[in-house]
KENU-373573 format. One record per residue: residue number from 0; residue in one letter; x, y, z of N, C-alpha, C in turn. Coordinates in nm, 3 decimals. Example, Ala and Ser with C-alpha at 12.3 -4.5 7.8 and 13.67 -1.06 7.14 Angstrom:
KENU-373573
+-----+-----+---------+---------+---------+---------+---------+---------+---------+---------+---------+
:   n : res :     npx :     npy :     npz :    capx :    capy :    capz :     cpx :     cpy :     cpz :
+-----+-----+---------+---------+---------+---------+---------+---------+---------+---------+---------+
:   0 :   A :   1.319 :  -0.569 :   0.780 :   1.230 :  -0.450 :   0.780 :   1.320 :  -0.330 :   0.780 :
:   1 :   S :   1.285 :  -0.225 :   0.708 :   1.367 :  -0.106 :   0.714 :   1.290 :   0.003 :   0.787 :
+-----+-----+---------+---------+---------+---------+---------+---------+---------+---------+---------+
***
This chain:
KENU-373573
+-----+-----+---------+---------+---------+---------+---------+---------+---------+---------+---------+
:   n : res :     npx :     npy :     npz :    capx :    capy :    capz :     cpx :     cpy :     cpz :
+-----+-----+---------+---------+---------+---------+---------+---------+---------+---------+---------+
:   0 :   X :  24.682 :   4.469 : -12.535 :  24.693 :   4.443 : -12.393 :  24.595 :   4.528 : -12.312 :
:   1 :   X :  24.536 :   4.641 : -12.409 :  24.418 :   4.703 : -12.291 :  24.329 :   4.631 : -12.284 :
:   2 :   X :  24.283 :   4.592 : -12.355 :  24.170 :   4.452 : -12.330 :  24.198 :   4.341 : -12.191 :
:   3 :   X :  24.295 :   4.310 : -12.240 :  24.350 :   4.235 : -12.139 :  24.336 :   4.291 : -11.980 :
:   4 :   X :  24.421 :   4.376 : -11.966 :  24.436 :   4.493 : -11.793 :  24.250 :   4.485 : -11.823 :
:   5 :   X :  24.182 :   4.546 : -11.898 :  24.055 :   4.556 : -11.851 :  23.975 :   4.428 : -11.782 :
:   6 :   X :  24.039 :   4.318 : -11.877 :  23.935 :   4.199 : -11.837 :  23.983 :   4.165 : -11.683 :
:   7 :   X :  24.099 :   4.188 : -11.662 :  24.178 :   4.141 : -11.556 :  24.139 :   4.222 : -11.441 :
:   8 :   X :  24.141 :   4.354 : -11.444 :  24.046 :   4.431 : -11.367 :  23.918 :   4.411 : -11.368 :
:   9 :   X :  23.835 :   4.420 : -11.442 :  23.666 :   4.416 : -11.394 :  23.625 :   4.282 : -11.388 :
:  10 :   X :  23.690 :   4.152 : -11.440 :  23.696 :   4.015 : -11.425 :  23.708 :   3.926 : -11.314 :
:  11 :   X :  23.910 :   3.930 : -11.290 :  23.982 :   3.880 : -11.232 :  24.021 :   3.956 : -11.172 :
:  12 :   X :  23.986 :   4.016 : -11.081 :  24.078 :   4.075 : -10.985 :  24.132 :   3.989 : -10.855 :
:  13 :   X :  24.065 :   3.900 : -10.863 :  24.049 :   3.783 : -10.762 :  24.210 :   3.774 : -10.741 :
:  14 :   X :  24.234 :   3.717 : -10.877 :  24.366 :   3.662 : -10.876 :  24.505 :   3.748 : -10.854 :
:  15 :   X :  24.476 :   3.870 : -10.875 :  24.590 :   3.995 : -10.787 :  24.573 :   3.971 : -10.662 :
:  16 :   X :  24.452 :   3.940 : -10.599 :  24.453 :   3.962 : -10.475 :  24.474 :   3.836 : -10.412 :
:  17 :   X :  24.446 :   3.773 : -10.443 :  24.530 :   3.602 : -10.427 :  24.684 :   3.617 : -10.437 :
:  18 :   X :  24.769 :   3.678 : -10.536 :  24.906 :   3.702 : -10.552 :  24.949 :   3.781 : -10.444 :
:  19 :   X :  24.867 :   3.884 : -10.397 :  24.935 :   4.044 : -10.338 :  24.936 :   4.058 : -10.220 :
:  20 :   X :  24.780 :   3.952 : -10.173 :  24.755 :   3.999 : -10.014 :  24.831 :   3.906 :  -9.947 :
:  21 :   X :  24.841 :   3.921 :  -9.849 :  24.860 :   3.848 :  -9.734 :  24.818 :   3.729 :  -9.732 :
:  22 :   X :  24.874 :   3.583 :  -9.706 :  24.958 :   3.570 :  -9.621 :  25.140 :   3.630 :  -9.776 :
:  23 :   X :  25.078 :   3.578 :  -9.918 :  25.189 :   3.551 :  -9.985 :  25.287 :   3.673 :  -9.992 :
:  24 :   X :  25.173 :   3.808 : -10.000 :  25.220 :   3.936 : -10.050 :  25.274 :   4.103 :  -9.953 :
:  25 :   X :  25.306 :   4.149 : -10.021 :  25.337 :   4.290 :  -9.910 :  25.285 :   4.411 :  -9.977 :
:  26 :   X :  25.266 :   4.520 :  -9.910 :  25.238 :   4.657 :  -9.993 :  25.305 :   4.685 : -10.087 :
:  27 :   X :  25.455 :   4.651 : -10.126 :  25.541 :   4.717 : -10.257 :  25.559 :   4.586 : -10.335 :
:  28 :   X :  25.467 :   4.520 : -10.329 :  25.480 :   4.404 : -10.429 :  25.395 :   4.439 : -10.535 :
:  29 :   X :  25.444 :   4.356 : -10.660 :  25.347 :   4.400 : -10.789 :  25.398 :   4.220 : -10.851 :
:  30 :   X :  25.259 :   4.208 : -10.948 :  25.305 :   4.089 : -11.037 :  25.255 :   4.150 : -11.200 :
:  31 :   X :  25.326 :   4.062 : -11.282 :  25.333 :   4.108 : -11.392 :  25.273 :   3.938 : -11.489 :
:  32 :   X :  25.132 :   3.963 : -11.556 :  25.112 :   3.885 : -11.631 :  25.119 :   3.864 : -11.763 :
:  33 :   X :  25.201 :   3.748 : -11.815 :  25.260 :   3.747 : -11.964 :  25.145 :   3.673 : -12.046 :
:  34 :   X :  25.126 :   3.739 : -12.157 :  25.063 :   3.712 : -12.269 :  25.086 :   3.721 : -12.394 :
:  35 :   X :  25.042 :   3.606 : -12.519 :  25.074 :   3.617 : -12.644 :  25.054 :   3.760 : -12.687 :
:  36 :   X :  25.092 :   3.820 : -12.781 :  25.083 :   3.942 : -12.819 :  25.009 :   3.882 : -12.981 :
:  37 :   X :  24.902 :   3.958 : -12.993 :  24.846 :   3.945 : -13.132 :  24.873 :   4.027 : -13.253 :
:  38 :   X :  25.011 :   4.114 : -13.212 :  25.049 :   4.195 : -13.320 :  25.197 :   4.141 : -13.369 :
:  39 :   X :  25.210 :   4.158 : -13.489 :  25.345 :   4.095 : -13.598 :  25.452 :   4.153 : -13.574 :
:  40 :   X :  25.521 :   4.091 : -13.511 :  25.649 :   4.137 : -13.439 :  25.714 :   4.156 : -13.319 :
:  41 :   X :  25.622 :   4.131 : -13.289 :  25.619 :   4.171 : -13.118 :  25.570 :   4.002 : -13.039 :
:  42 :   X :  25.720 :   4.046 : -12.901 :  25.713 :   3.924 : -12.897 :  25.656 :   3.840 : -12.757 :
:  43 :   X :  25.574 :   3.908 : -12.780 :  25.478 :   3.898 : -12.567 :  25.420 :   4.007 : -12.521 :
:  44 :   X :  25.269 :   3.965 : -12.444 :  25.261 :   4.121 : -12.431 :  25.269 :   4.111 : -12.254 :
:  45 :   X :  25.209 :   4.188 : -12.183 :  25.232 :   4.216 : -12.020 :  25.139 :   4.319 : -11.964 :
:  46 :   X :  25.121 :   4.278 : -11.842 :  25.006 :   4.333 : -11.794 :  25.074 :   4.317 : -11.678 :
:  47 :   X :  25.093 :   4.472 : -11.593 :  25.065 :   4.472 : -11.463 :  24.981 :   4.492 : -11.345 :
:  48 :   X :  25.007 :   4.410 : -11.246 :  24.934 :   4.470 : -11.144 :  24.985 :   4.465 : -10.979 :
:  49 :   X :  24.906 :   4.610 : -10.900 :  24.977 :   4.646 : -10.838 :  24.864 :   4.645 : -10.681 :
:  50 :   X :  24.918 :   4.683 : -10.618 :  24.850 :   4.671 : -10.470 :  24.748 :   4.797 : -10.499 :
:  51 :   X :  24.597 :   4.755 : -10.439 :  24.537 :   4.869 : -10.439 :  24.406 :   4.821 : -10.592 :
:  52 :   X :  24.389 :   4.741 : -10.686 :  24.369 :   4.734 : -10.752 :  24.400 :   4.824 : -10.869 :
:  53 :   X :  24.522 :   4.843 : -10.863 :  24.616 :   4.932 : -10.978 :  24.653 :   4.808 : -11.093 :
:  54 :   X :  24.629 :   4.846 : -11.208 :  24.652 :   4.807 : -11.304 :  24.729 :   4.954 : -11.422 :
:  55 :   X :  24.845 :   4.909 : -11.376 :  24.926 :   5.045 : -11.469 :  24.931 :   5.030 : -11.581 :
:  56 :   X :  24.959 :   5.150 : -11.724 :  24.931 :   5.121 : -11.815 :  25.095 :   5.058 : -11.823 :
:  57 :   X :  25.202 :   5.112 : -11.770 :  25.327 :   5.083 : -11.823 :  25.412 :   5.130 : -11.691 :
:  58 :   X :  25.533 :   5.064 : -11.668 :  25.608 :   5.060 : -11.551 :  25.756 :   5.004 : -11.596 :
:  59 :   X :  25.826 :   5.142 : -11.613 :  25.977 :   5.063 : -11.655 :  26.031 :   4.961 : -11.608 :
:  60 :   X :  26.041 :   4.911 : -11.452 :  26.055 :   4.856 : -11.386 :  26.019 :   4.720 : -11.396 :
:  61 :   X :  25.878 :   4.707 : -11.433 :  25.799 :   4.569 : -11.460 :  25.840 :   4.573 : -11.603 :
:  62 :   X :  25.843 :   4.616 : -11.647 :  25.922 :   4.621 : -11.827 :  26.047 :   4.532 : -11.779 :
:  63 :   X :  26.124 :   4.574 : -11.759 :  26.255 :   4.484 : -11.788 :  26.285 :   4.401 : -11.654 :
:  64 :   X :  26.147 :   4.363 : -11.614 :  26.127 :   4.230 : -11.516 :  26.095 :   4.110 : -11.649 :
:  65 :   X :  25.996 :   4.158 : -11.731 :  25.944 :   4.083 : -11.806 :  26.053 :   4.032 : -11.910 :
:  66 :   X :  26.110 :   4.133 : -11.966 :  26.223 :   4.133 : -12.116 :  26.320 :   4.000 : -12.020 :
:  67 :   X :  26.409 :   4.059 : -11.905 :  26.437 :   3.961 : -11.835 :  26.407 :   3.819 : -11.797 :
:  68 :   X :  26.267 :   3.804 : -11.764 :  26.220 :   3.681 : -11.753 :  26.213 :   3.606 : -11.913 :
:  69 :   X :  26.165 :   3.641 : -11.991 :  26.197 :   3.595 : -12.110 :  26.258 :   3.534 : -12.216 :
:  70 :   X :  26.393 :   3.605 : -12.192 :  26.553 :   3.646 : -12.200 :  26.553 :   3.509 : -12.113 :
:  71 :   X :  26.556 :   3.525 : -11.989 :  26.646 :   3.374 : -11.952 :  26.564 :   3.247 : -11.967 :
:  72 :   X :  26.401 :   3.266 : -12.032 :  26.353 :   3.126 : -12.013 :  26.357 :   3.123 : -12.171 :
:  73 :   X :  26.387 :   3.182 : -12.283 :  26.454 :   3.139 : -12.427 :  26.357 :   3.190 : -12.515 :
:  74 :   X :  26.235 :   3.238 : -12.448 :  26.119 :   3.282 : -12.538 :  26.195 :   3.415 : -12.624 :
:  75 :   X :  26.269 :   3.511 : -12.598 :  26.368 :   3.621 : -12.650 :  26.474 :   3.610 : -12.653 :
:  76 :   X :  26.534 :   3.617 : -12.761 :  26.676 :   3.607 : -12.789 :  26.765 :   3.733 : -12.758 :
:  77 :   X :  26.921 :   3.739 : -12.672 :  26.983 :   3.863 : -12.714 :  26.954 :   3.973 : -12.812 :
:  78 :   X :  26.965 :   4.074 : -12.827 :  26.925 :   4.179 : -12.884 :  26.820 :   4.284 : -12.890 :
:  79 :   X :  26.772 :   4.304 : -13.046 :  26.650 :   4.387 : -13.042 :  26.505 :   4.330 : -13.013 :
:  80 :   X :  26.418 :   4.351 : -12.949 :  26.297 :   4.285 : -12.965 :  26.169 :   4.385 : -12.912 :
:  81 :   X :  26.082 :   4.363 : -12.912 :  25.958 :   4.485 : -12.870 :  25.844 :   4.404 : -12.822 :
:  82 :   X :  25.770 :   4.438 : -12.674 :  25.708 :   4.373 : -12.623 :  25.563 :   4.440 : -12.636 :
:  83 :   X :  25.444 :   4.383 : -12.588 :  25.326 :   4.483 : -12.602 :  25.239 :   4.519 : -12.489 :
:  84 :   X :  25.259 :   4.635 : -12.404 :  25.227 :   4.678 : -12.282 :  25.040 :   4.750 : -12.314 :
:  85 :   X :  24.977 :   4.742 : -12.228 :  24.821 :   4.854 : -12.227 :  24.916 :   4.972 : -12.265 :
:  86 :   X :  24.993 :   5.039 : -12.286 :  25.058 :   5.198 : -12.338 :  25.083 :   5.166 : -12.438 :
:  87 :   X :  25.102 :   5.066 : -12.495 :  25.169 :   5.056 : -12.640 :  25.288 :   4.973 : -12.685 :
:  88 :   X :  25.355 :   4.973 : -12.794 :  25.449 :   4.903 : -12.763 :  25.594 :   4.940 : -12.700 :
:  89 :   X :  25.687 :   4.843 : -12.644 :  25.792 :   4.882 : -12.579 :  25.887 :   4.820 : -12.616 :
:  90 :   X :  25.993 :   4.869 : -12.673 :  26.132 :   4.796 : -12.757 :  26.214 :   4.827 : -12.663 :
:  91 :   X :  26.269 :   4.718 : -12.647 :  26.414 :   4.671 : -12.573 :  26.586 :   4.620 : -12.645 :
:  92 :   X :  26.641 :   4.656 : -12.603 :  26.752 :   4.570 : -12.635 :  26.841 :   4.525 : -12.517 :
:  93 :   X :  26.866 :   4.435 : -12.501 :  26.930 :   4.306 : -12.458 :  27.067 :   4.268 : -12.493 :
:  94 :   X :  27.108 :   4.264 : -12.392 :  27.266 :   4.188 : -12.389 :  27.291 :   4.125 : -12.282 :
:  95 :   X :  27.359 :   3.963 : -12.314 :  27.379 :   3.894 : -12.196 :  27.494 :   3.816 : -12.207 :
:  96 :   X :  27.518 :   3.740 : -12.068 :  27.635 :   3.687 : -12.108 :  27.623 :   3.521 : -12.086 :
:  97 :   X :  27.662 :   3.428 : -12.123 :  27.634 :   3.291 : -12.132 :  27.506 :   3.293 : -11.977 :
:  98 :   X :  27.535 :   3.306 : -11.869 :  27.473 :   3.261 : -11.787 :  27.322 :   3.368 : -11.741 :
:  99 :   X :  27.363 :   3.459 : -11.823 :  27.257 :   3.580 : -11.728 :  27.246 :   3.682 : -11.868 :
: 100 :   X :  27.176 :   3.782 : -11.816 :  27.131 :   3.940 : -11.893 :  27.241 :   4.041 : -11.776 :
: 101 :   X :  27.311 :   4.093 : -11.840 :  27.439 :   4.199 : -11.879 :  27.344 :   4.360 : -11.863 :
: 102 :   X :  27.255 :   4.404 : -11.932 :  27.240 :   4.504 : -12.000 :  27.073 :   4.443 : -12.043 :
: 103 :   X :  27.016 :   4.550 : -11.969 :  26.809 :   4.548 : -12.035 :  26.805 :   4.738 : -12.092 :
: 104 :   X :  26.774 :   4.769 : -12.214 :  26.754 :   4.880 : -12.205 :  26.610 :   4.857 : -12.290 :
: 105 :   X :  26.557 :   4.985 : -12.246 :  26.436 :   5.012 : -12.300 :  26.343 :   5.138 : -12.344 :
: 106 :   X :  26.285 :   5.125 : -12.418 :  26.199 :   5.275 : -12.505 :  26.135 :   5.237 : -12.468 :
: 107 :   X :  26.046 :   5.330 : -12.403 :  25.878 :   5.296 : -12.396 :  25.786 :   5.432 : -12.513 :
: 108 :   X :  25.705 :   5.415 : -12.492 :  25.625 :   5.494 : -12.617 :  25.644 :   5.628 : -12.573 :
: 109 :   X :  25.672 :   5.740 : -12.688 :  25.711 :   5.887 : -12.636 :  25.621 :   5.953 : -12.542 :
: 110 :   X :  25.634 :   6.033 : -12.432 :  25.595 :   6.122 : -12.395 :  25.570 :   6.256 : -12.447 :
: 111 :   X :  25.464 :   6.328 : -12.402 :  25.452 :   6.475 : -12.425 :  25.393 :   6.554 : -12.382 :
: 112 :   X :  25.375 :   6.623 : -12.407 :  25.319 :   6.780 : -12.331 :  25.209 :   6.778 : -12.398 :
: 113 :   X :  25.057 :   6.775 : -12.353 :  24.944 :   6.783 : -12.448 :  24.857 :   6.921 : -12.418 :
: 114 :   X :  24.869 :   6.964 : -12.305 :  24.830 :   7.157 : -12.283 :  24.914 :   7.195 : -12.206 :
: 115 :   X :  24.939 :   7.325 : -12.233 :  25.062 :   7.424 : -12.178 :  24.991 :   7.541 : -12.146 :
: 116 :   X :  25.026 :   7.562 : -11.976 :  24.956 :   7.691 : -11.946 :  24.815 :   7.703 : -11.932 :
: 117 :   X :  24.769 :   7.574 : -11.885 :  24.671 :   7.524 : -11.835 :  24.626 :   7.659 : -11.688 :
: 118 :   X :  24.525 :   7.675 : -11.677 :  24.457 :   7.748 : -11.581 :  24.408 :   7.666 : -11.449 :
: 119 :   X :  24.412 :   7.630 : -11.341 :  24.293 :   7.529 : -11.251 :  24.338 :   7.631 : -11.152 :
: 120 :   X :  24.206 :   7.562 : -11.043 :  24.146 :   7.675 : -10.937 :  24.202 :   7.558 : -10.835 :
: 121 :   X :  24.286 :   7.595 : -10.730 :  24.356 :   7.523 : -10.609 :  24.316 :   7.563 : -10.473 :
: 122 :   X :  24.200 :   7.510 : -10.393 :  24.219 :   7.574 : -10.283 :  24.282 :   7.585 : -10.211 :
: 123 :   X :  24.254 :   7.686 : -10.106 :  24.397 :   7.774 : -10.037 :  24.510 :   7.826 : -10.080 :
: 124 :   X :  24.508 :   7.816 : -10.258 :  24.617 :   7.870 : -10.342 :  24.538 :   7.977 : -10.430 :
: 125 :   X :  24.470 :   7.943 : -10.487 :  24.381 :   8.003 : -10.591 :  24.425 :   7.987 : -10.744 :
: 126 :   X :  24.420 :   8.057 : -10.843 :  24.440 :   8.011 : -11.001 :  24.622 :   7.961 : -10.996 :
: 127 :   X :  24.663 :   7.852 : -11.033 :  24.756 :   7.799 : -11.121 :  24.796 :   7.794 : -11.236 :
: 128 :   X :  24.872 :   7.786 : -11.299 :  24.905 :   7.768 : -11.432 :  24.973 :   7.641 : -11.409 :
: 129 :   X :  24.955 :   7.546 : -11.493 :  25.055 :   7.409 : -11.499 :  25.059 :   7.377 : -11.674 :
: 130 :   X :  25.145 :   7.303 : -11.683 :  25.108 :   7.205 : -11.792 :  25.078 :   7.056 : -11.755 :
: 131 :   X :  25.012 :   7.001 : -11.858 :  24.979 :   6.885 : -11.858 :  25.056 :   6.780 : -11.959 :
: 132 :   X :  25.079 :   6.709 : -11.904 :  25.178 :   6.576 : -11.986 :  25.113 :   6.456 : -11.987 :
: 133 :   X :  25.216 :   6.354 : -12.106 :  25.138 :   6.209 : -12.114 :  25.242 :   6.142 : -12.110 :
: 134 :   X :  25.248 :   6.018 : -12.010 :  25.403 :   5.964 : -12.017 :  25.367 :   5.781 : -12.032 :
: 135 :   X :  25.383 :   5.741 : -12.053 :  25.352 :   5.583 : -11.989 :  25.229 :   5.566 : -11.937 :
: 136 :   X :  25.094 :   5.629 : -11.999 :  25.001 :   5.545 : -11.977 :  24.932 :   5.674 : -11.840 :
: 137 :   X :  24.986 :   5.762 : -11.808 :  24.983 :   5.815 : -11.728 :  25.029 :   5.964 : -11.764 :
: 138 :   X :  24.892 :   6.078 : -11.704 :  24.918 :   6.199 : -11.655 :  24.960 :   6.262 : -11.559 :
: 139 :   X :  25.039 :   6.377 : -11.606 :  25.163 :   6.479 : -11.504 :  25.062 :   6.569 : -11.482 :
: 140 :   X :  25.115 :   6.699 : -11.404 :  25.081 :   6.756 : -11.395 :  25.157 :   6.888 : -11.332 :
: 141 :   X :  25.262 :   6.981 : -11.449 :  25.387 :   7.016 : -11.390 :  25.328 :   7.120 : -11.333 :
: 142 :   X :  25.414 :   7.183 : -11.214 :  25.388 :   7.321 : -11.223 :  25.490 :   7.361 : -11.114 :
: 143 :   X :  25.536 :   7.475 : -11.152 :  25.670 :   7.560 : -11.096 :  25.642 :   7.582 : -10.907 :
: 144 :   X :  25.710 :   7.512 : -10.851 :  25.713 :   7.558 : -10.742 :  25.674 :   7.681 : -10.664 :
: 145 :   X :  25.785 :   7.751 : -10.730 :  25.836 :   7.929 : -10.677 :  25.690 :   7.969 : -10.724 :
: 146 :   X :  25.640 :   7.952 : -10.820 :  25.480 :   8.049 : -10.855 :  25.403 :   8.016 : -10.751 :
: 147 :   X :  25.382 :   7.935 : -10.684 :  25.290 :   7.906 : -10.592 :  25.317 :   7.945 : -10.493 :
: 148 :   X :  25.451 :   7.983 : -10.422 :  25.493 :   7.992 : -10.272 :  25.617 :   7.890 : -10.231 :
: 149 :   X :  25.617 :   7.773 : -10.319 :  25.713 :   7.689 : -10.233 :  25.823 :   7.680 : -10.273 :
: 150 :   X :  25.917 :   7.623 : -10.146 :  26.025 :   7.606 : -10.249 :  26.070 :   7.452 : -10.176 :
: 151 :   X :  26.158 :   7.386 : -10.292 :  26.194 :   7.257 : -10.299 :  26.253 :   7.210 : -10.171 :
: 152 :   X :  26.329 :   7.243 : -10.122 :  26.364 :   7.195 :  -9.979 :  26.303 :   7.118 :  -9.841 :
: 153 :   X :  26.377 :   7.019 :  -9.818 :  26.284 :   6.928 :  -9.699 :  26.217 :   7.004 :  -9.581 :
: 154 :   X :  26.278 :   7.098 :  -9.542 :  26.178 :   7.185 :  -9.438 :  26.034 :   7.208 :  -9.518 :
: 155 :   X :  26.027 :   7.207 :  -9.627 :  25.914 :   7.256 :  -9.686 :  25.814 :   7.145 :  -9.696 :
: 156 :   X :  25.852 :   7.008 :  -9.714 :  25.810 :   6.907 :  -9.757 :  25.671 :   6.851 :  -9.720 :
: 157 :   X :  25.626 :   6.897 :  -9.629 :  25.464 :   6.861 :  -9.528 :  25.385 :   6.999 :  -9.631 :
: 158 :   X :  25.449 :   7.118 :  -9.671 :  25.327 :   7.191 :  -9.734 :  25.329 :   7.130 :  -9.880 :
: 159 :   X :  25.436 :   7.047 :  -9.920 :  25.443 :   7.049 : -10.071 :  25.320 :   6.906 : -10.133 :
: 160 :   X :  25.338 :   6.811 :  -9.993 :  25.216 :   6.750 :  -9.987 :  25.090 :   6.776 : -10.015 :
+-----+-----+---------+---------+---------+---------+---------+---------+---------+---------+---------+
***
């Protein structure tokens, strides 16, 4: 499916923006495009896209839009099944009841911590320490509040920006 998000981005973008803009679309809209999956076992793959020319690698949310849509048009049966996202693959299980889906749960591919205690230079802060993570297609970037000056609370919320 990275092939895919790529062609769809540097290709077709036309057609997100035909879906997203105006008159049809709004800023928190996203569409999700379904495709054969070319790997054994897996049973569809998906590609999102989002306002802004965002093409995410993976989005729980659009995940069990898709398992869902699926699920009720017969292409997936109740139970176990695994779909194929640009992040990798994503296994679901499914439970429904004669008329509808009951229950979408879903794994997406593990996360992790790939440097710890990372060093970067912040202006108007100066050296940080963070770690760096990999979650869904997408990098974190943790780092402790209190070391920097702030603290979590909404009065604070315009510096935490």
């Amino acid at each position: 499916m990275r092939e895919q998000r790529k062609k769809l981005l540097t290709q077709h973008d036309d057609i997100r923006k035909l879906l997203l803009h105006e008159p049809r679309g709004y800023p928190a809209q996203n569409v999700n495009f379904i495709y054969e999956s070319q790997l054994q076992g897996v049973a569809a793959g998906f590609v999102i896209a989002e306002q802004g020319a965002i093409y995410p690698y993976m989005s729980g949310h659009n995940a069990m839009c898709v398992a869902r849509v699926l699920l009720e048009t017969g292409k997936v049966s109740e139970g176990r099944f695994a779909l194929e996202a640009p992040v990798g693959i994503v296994c679901f299980e499914v439970r429904r009841e004669p008329d509808h889906a009951v229950s979408i749960r879903l794994e997406p591919p593990p996360a992790y911590a790939y440097e710890i205690d990372a060093k970067i230079q912040v202006p108007h802060i100066g050296q940080v320490t963070i770690d760096l993570a990999w979650g869904s297609g997408m990098r974190y970037a943790v780092v402790d509040a209190t070391k920097v000056g702030l603290a979590l609370d909404p009065s604070r919320g315009n510096d935490i920006v």
